[in-house]
C-alpha positions, -999 to +999 in steps of 0.1 A: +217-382+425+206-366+393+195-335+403+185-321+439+151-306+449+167-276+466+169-256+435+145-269+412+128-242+413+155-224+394+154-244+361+113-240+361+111-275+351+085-298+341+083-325+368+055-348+381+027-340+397+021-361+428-011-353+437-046-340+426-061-309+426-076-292+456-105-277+462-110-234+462-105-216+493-093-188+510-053-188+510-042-197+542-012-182+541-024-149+542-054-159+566-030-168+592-006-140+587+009-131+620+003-094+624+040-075+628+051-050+658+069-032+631+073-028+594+100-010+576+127-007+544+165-013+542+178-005+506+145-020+490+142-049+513+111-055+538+117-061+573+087-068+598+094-074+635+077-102+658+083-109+696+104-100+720+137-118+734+174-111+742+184-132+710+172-118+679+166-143+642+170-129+612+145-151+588+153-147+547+126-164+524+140-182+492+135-177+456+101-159+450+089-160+490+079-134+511+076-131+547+044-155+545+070-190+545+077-182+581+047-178+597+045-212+617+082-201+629+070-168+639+044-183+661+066-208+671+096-183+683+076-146+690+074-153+725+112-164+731+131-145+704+124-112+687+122-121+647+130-100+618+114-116+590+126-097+555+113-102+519+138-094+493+135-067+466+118-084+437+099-106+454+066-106+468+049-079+450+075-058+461+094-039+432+131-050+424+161-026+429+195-020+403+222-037+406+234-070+414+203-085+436+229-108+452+252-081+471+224-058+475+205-083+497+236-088+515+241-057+519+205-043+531+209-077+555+246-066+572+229-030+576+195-043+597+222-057+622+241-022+623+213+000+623+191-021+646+225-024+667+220-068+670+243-084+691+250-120+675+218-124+654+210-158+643+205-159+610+181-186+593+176-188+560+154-208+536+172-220+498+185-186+484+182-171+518+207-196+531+235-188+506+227-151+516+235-162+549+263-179+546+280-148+522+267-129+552+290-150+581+320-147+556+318-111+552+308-103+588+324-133+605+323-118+642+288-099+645+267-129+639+259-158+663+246-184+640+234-196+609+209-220+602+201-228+560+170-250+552+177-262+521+201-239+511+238-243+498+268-221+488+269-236+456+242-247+429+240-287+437+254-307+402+278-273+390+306-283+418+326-290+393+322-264+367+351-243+354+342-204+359+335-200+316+308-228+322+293-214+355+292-175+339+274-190+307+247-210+328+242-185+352+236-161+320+209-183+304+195-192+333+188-155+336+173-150+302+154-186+311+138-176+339+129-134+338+114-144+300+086-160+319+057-135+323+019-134+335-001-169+328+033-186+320+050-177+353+022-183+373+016-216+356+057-225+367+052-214+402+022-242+406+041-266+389+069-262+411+053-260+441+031-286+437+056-312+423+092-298+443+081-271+469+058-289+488+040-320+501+006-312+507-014-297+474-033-270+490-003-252+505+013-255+471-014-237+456-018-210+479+017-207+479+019-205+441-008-179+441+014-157+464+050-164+445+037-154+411+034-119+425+070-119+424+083-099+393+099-126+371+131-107+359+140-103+397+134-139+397+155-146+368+184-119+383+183-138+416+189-171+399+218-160+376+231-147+407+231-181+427+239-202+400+271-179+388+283-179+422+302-208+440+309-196+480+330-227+492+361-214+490+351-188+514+333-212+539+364-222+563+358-181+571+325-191+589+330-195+624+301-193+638+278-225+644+262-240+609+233-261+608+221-272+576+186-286+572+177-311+544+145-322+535+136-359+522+111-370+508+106-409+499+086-407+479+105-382+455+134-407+456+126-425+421+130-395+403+160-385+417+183-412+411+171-433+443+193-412+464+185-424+500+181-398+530+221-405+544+233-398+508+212-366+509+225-358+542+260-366+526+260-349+496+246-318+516+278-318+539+303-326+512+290-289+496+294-268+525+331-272+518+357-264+545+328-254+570+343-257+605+318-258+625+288-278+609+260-300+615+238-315+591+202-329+599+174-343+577+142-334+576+121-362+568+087-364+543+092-328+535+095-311+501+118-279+496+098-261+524+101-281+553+088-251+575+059-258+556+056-294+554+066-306+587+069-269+610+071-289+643+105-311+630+118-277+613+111-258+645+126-279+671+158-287+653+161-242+653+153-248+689+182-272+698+204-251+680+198-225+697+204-238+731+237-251+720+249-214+712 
């Protein structure tokens, strides 16, 4: 496998388009936006509460995603679960914060469990949000009851086996890459990516372009050199709660990814998360990077099985 979808996004790459353009309308996303009980700020990052339920989910978007990624799984979970769905500094529209973006979301994250008092939150997050989560369950190892990553990994797929000089430098020009991208230029990256890596249907990659170029690119490009300078398997045997992993395949995608197969996806996946003890990895099939997206029902019942197991 030459390169994997889950962090595409990251390099702003030129890749194929698979599909024509769609016609104008009003962005579902935001048409369907599930209306919140509650809305309020933890060190810069959004949190809006859903539901009701003795088991509370934590859901963290990904690179450049708000709160909107998760709406399906809001409908899908508000009468069963009580949801905190955040949307990170930076992102969104909303403005960024100092500091390392990376320990700050942690950070804000570890805090909505102590100041909301959790018990054993599941935490489930999508790409970035996933590596967040798993920092999380190493730093916190006993107040969390889960974590489920869609897409997500504690290292940048293809750097495994950089030396730290060579994973500081790309992290830095992936930085500079990314937060020099501004107005018509960003917004022009976020279609391409969506429409070509993020997801399978064209008229859910537009809207959700339109809605991730509100994100401030700098955060973006602060973000990314976070992830990509960071590599969080040699904490990962200090996870002990339950992992599932969620990775999306697409066939079609296959040709221009070395002709990687959905096992060796599923492989490669499980051969990052390092010394994870307790771990299952599951495929997501004809889905993109946002299989909560692409297929919601798939996505949703695997969180549900999960769940019962805990």
């Amino acid at each position: 496998m030459k390169a994997s979808l889950m962090f595409a996004a990251l390099f702003a790459i030129a890749a194929p388009s698979f599909a024509q353009d769609a016609p104008a309308q009003p962005n579902r996303f935001l048409t369907a936006l599930p209306t919140a009980t509650e809305r309020f700020e933890i060190k810069g990052m959004l949190v809006e509460r859903h539901g009701s339920g003795p088991r509370a989910l934590i859901l963290v978007p990904g690179l450049s995603s708000g709160g909107w990624v998760w709406q399906q799984t809001v409908r899908d979970f508000a009468a069963t679960n009580t949801l905190y769905v955040v949307t990170l500094p930076g992102f969104d529209g909303r403005p960024a914060v100092a500091g390392d973006p990376f320990d700050n979301a942690r950070d804000a994250l570890a805090e909505l469990i102590v100041s909301r008092k959790l018990v054993k939150p599941v935490i489930v997050g999508h790409s970035i949000g996933a590596t967040l989560s798993y920092a999380l369950a190493q730093e916190h190892p006993d107040r969390l009851g889960g974590v489920i990553g869609i897409d997500g990994l504690p290292v940048f797929p293809r750097t495994e086996d950089l030396a730290p000089e060579q994973r500081a430098a790309m992290a830095d020009g992936m930085r500079k890459q990314m937060g020099s991208l501004n107005g018509p230029a960003f917004a022009a990256s976020q279609q391409q990516y969506m429409r070509s890596i993020g997801m399978v249907d064209i008229g859910k990659a537009d809207d959700a372009a339109r809605l991730s170029a509100r994100s401030d690119p700098q955060a973006v490009g602060a973000y990314a050199g976070a992830i990509m300078g960071r590599d969080l398997r040699p904490g990962m045997s200090k996870v002990k709660v339950p992992v599932l992993l969620l990775a999306p395949y697409y066939a079609p995608d296959a040709p221009f990814i070395g002709n990687i197969t959905k096992d060796d996806k599923v492989a490669y996946y499980r051969a990052l998360m390092g010394e994870t003890p307790n771990l299952e990895v599951e495929a997501i099939d004809k889905a993109r990077h946002f299989p909560m997206i692409d297929q919601p029902e798939a996505t949703s019942d695997a969180i549900r099985r999960f769940l019962k197991r805990l």
